[in-house]
KOLDOPA-167336 format. One record per atom (N, C-alpha, C): x, y, z; residue in three letters. Coordinates in steps of 0.1 Angstrom, whole numbers, padded with zeros to 4 digits, always signed. Atoms other than C-alpha are relative to their C-alpha. Layout:
BEGIN
XYZALA ...
//
This chain:
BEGIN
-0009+0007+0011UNK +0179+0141+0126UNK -0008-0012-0006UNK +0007+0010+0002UNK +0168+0117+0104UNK +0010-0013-0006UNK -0007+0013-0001UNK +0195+0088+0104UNK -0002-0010+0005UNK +0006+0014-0007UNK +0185+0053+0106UNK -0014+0003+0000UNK +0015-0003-0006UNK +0148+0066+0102UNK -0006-0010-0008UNK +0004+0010+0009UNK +0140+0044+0072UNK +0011-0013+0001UNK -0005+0013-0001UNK +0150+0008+0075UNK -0005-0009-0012UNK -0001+0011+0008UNK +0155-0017+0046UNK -0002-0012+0002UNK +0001+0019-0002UNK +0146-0056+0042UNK +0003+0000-0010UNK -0002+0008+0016UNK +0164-0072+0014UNK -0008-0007-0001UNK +0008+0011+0003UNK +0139-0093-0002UNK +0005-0007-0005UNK -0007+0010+0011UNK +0160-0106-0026UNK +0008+0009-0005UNK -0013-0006+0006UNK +0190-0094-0049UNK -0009+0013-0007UNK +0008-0014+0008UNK +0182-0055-0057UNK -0016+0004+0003UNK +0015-0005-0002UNK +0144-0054-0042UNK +0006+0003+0015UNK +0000-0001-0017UNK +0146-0038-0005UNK -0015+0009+0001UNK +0016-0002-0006UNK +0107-0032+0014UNK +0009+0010+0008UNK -0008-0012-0011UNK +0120+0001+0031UNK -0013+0002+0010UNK +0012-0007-0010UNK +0098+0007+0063UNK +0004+0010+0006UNK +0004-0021-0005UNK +0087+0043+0074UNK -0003-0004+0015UNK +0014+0004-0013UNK +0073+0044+0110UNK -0009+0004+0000UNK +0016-0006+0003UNK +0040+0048+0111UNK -0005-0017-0004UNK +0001+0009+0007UNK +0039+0011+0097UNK -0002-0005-0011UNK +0001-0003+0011UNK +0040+0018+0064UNK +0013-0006-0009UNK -0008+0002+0009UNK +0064+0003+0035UNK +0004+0001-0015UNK +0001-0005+0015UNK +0074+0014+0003UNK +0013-0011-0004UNK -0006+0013+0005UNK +0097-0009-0021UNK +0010+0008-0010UNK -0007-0006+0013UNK +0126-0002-0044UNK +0007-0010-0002UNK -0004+0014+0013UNK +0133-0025-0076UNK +0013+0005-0007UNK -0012-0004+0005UNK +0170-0018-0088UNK +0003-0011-0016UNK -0006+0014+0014UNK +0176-0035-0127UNK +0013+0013-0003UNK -0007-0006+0004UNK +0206-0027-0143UNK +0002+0017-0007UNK +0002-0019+0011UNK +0195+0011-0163UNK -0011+0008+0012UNK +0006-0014-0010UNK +0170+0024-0136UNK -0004-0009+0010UNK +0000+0011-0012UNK +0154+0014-0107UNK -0018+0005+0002UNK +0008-0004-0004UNK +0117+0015-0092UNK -0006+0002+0008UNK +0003+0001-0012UNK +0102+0029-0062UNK -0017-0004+0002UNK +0018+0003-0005UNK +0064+0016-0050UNK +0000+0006+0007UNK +0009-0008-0008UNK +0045+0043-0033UNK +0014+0004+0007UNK -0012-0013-0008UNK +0062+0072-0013UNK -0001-0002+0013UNK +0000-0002-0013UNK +0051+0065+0020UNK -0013+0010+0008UNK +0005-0009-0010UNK +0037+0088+0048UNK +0006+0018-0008UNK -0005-0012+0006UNK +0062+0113+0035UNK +0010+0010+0008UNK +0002-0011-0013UNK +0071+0124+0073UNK +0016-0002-0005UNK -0011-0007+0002UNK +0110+0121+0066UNK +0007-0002-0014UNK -0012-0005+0019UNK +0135+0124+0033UNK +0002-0013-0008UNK +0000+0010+0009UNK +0124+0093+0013UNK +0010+0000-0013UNK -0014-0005+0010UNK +0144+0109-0017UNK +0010-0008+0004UNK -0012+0004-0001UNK +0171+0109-0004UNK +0004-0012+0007UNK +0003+0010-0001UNK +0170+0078+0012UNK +0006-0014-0008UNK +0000+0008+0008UNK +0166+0061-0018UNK +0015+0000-0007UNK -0015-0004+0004UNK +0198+0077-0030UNK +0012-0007+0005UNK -0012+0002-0001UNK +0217+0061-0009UNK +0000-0014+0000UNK -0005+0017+0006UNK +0209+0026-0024UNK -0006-0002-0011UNK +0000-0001+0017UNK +0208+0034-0058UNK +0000+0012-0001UNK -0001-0015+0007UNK +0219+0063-0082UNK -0005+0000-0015UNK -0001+0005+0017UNK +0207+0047-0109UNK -0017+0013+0003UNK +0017-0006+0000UNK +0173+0065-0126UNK -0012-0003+0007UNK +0011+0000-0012UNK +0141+0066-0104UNK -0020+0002-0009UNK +0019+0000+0009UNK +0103+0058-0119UNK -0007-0002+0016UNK +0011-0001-0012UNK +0077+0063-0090UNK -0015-0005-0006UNK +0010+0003+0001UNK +0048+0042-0092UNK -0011+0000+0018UNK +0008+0001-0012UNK +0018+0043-0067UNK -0012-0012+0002UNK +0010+0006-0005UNK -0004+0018-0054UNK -0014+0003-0003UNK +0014-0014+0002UNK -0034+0040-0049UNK +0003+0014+0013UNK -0003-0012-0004UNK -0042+0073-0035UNK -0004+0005+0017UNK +0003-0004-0010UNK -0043+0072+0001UNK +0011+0003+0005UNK -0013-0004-0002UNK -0020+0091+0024UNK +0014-0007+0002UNK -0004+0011-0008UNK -0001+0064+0039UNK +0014-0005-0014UNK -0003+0005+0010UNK +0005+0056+0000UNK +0009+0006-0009UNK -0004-0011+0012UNK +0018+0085-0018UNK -0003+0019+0014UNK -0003-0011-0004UNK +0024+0114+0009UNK +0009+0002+0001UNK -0009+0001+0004UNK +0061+0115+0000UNK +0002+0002-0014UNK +0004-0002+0008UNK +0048+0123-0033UNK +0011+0011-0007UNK -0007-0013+0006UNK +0065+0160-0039UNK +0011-0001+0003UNK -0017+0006+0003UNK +0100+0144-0032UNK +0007-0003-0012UNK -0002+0007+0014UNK +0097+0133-0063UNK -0009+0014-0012UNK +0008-0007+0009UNK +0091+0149-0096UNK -0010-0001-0008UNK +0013+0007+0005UNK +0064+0127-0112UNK -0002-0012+0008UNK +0006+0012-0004UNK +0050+0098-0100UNK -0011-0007-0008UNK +0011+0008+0010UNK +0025+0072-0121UNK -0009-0005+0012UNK +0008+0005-0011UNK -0005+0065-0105UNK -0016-0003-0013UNK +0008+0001+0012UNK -0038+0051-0123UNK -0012+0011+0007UNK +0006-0012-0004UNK -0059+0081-0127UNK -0015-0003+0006UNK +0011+0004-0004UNK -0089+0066-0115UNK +0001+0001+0019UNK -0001-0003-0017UNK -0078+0071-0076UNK +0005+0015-0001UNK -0002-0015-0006UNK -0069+0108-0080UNK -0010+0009+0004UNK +0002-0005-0011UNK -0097+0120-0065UNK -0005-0010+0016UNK -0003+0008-0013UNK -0093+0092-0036UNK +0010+0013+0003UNK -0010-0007-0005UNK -0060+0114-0033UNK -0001+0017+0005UNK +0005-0018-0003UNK -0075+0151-0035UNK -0005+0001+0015UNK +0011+0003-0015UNK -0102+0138-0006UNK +0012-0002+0008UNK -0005+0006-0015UNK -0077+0125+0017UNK +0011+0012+0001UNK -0012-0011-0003UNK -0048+0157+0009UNK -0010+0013+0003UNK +0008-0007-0006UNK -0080+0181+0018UNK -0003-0001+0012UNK +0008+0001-0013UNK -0096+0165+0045UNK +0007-0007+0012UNK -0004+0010-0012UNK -0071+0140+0064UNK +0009-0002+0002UNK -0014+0001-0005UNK -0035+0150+0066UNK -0004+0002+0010UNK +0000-0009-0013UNK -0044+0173+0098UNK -0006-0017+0010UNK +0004+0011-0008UNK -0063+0138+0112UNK +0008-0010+0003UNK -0011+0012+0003UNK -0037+0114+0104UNK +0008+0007+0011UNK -0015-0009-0007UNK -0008+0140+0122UNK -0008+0000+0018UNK +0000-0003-0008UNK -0031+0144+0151UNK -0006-0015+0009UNK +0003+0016-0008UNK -0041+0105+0157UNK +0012-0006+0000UNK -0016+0004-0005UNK -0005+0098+0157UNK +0005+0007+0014UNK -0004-0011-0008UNK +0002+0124+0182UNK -0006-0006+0016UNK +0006+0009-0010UNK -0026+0107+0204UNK +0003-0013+0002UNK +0000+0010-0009UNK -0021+0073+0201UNK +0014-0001+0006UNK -0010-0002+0000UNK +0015+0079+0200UNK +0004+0003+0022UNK +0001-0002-0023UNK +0012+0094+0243UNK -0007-0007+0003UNK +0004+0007-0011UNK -0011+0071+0256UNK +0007-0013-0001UNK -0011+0011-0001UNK +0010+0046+0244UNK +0013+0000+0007UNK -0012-0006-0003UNK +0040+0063+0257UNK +0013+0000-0011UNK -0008+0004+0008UNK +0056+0056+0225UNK +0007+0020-0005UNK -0004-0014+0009UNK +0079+0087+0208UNK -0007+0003-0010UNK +0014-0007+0019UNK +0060+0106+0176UNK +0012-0011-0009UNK -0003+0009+0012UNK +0065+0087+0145UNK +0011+0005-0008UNK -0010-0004+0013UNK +0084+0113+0124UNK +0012+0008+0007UNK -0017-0008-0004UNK +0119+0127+0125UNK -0003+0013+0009UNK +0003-0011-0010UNK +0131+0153+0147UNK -0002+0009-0004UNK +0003-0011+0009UNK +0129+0177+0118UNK -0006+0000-0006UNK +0014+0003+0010UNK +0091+0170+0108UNK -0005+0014+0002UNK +0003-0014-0001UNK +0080+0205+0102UNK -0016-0007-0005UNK +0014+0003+0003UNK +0038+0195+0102UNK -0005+0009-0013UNK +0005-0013+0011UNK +0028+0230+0082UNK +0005-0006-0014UNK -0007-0001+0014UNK +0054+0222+0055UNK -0006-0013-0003UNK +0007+0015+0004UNK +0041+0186+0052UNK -0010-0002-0008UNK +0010-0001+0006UNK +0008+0193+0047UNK -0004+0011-0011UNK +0000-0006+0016UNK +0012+0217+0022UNK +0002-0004-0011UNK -0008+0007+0013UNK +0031+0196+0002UNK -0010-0010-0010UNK +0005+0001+0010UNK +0018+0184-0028UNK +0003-0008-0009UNK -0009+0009+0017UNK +0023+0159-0063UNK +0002+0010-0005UNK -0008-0011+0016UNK +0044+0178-0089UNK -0007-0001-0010UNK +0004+0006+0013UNK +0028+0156-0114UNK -0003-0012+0003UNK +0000+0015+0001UNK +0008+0125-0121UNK +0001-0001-0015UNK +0000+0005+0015UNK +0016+0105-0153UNK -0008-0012+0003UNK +0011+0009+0005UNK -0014+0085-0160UNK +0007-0016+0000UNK -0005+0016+0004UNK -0005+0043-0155UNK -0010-0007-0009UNK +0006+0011+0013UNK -0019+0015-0182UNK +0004-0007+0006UNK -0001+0017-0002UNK -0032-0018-0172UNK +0007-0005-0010UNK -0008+0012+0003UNK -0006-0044-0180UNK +0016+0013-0012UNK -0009-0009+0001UNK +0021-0012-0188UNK +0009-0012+0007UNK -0019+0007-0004UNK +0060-0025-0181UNK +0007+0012+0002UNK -0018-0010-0005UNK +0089-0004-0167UNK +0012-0013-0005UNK -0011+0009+0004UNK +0118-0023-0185UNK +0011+0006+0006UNK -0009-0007-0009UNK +0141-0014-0156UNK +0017-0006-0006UNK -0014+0007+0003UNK +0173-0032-0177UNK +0003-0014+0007UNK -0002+0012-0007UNK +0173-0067-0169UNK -0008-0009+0011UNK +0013+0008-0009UNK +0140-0073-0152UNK -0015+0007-0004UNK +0014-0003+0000UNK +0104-0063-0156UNK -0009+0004+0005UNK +0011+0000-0010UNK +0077-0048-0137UNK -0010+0004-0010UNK +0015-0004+0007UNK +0042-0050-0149UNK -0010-0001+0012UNK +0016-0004-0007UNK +0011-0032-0141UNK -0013-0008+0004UNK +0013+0003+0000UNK -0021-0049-0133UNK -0006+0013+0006UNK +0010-0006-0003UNK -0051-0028-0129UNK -0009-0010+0011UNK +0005+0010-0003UNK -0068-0045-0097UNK -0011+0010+0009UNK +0006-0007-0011UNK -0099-0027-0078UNK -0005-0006+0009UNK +0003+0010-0014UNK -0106-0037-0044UNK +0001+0010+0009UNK -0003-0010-0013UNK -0094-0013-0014UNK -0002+0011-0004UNK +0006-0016+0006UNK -0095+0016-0038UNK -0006-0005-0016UNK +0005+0001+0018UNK -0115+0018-0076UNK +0016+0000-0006UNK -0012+0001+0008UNK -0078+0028-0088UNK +0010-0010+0007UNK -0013+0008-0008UNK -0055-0001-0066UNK +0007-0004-0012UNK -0011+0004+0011UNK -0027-0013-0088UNK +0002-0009+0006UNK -0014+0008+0001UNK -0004-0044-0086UNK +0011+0004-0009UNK -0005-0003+0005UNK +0028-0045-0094UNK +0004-0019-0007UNK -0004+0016-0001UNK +0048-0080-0108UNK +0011-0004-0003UNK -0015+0007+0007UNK +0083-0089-0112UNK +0006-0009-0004UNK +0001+0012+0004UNK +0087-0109-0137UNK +0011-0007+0000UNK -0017+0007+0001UNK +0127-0116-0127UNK -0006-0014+0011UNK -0003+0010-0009UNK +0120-0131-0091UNK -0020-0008-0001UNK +0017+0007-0005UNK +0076-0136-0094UNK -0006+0002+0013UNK +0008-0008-0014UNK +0069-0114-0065UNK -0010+0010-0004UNK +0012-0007+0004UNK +0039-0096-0067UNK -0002+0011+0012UNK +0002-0016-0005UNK +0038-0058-0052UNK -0014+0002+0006UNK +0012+0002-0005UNK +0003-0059-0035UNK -0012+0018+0006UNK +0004-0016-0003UNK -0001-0024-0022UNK -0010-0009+0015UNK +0013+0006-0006UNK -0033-0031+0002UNK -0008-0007-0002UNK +0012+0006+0005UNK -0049-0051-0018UNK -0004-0016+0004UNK -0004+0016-0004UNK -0036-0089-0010UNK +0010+0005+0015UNK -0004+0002-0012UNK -0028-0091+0027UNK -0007-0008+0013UNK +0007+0014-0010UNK -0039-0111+0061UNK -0011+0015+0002UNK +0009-0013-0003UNK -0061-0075+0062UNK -0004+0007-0011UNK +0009+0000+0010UNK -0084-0069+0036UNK -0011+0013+0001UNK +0006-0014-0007UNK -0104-0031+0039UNK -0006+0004-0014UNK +0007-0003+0018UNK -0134-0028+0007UNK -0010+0005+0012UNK +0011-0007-0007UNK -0153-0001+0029UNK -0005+0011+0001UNK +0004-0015+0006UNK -0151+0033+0014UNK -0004-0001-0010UNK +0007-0009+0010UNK -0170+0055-0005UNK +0012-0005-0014UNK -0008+0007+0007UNK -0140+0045-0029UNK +0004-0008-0004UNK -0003+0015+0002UNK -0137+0010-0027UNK -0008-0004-0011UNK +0012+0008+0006UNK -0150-0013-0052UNK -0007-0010+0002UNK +0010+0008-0003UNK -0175-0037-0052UNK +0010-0012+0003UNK -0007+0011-0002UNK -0163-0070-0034UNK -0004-0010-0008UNK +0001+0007+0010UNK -0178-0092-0060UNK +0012+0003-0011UNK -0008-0003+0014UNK -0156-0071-0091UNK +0017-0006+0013UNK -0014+0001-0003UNK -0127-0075-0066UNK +0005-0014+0000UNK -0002+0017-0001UNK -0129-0116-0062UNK +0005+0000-0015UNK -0001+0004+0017UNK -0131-0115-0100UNK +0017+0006-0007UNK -0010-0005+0008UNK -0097-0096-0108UNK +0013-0007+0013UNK -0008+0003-0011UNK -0080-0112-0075UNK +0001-0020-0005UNK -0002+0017+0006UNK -0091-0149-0096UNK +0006+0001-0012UNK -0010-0003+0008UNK -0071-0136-0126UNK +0013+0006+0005UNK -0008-0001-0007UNK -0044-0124-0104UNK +0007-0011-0001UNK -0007+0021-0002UNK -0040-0163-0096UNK +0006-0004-0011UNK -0001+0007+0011UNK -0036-0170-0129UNK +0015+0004-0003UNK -0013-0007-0003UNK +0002-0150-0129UNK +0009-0009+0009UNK -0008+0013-0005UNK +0029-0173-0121UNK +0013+0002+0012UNK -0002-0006-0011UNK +0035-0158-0088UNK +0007-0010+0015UNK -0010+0011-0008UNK +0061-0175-0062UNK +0000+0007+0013UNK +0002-0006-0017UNK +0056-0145-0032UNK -0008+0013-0001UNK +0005-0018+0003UNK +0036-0114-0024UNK +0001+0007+0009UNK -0006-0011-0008UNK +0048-0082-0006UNK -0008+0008-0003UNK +0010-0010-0004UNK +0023-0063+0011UNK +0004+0015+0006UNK -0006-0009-0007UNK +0028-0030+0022UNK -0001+0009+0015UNK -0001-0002-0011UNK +0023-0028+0056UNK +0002-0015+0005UNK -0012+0012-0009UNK +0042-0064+0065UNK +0012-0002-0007UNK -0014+0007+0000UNK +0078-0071+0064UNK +0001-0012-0002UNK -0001+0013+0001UNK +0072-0102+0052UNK -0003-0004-0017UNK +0004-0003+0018UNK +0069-0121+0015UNK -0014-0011+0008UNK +0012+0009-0004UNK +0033-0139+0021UNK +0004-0010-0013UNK -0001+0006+0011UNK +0032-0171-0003UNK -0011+0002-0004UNK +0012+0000+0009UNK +0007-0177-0028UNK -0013-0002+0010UNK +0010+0002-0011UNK -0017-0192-0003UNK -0011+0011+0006UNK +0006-0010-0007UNK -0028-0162+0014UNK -0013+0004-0012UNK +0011-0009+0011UNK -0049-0151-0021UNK -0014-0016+0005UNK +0011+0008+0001UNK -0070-0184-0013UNK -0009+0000+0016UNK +0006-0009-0012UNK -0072-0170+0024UNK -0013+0007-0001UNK +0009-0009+0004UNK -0085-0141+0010UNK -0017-0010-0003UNK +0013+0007+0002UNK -0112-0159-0006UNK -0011-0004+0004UNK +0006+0008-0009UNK -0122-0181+0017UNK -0008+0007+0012UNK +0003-0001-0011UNK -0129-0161+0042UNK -0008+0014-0006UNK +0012-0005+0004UNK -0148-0134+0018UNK -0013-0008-0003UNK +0011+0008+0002UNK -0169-0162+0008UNK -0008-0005+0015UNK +0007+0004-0014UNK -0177-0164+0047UNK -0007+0009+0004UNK +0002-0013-0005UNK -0188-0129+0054UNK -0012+0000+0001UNK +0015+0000-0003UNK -0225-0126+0067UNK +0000+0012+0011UNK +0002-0012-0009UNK -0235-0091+0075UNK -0013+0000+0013UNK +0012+0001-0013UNK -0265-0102+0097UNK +0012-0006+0015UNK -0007+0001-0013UNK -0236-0116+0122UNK +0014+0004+0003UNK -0020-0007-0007UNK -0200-0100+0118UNK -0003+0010+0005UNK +0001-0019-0007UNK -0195-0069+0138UNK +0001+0012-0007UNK -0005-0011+0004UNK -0195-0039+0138UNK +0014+0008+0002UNK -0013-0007+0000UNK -0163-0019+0129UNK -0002+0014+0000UNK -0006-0020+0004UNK -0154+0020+0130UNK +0012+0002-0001UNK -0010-0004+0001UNK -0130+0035+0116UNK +0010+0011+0010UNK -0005-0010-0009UNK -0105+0050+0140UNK +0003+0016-0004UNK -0002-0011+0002UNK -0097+0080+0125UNK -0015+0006-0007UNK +0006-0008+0009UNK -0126+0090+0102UNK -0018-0005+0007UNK +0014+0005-0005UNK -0154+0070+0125UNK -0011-0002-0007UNK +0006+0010+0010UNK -0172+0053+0095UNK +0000-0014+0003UNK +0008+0010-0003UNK -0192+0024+0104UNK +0000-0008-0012UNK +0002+0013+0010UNK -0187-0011+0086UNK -0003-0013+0006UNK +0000+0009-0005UNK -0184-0045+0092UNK +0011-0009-0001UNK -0012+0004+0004UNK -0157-0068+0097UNK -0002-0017+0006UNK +0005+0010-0005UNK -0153-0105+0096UNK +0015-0010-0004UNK -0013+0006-0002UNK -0122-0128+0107UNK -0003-0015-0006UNK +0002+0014-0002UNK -0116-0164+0096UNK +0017-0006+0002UNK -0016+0002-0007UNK -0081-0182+0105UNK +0009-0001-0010UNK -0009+0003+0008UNK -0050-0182+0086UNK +0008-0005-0001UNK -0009+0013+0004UNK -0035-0211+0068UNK +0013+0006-0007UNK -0013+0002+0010UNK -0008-0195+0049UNK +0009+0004+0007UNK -0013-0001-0001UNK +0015-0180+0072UNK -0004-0005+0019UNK -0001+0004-0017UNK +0020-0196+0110UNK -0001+0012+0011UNK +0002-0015-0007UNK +0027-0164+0127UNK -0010+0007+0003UNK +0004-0009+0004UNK +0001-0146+0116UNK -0017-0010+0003UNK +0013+0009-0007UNK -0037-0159+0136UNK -0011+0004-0013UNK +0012+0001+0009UNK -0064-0144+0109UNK +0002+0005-0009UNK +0002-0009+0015UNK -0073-0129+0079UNK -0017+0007+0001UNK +0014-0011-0001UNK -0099-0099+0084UNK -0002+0003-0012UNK +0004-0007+0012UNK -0119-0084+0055UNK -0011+0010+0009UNK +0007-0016+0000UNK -0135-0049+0065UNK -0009+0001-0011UNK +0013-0005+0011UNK -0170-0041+0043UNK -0008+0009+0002UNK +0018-0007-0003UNK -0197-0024+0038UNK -0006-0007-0006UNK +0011+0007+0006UNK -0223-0043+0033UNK -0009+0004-0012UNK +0006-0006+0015UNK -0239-0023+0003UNK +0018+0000-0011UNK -0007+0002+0011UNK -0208-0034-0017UNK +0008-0019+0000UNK -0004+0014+0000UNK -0208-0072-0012UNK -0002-0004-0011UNK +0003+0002+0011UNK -0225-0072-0048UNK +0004+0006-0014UNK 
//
């Protein structure tokens, strides 16, 4: 059964950060005429409907970028906007890395002793078959005029060539996807260059931004955290940070911690590289 499987955070009047398990969160913006969902999730139980049952208003699906995590809850829906420059991020990882994702959950999931991540009625086969219906192409600095509030696009590359923001220009929270968080990850074949990403993360700043909602914390980070970021890419020295691998895909980078001032809780702020993209 899947009751109670998705859980809500009010963020504020009409935004709830809905968390998946798996650690994953997707966001729905309710204005008065429609409403908007950020990224689909994992996809493992009935996002749709879900959504339905906190709002009936109309439904625009924007994505982040194209990794599974981001948009495999995709074919619930019957379009989705995503900026076409990550669709084949999305092809690669719906070829090569559902079956990896399902089966590194499965492992860490028992040695943990923890239950599997997805409902009791995760049918795997049917999952990974599943598929987008339709992408409609997004435009940098595009609007959804949801009736009484605003969300606008930025174009931002960093984690993926296609990452997006989102920006609501009611409350001045800023939708982040992976891109702004205490965890920072410019180390695939798809990433872009960490130089182009400083540069669109220092016009970012310039956006008259009051909180930002990441999609893997339950939390709103303040402005602060973007000077985090910075700080601690401007620290990064591949002759002494470690080495990283990727748990699932065992790709070799490097990764380098420095401490974090914006939220108390929360001890560092990592950035993940490859060193052939610090320029």
């Amino acid at each position: 059964m899947q009751e109670n499987y998705y859980k809500p955070i009010k963020l504020a009047e009409n935004i709830f950060h809905i968390y998946e398990p798996g650690n994953v969160y997707t966001t729905l913006i309710i204005g008065e005429e429609k409403a908007l969902l950020i990224d689909t999730g994992y996809g493992f139980g009935d996002l749709a409907g879900f959504v339905r049952t906190l709002t009936d208003k109309p439904l625009e699906v924007v994505l982040t970028h194209g990794h599974t995590d981001h948009c495999g809850g995709n074919s619930q829906f019957p379009m989705v906007y995503m900026n076409m420059m990550d669709v084949p991020t999305y092809l690669w990882y719906e070829a090569t890395q559902k079956t990896l994702i399902v089966e590194k959950f499965k492992r860490d999931r028992a040695a943990a002793g923890l239950p599997d991540v997805w409902p009791e009625d995760f049918d795997q086969e049917k999952w990974s078959a599943q598929h987008t219906r339709h992408f409609e192409p997004l435009k940098n600095g595009q609007i959804f005029d949801l009736g009484g509030r605003k969300e606008e696009i930025f174009f931002m590359p960093g984690h993926t060539v296609g990452s997006i923001v989102v920006f609501d220009h009611e409350t001045g929270l800023l939708f982040s996807g992976d891109n702004i968080s205490d965890s920072l990850w410019i180390m695939f074949d798809t990433s872009a260059r960490l130089s182009e990403y400083v540069e669109h993360l220092m016009d970012i700043k310039l956006l008259p931004i009051l909180g930002i909602v990441a999609a893997h914390r339950g939390i709103i980070f303040p402005i602060s955290i973007m000077s985090d970021l910075l700080r601690t890419i401007s620290c990064i020295n591949p002759e002494t940070d470690r080495t990283f691998t990727h748990p699932r895909t065992g790709q070799k980078a490097l990764k380098h911690r420095e401490e974090c001032r914006a939220v108390e809780d929360i001890k560092y702020i990592y950035v993940v590289y490859d060193k052939d993209k610090i320029e």
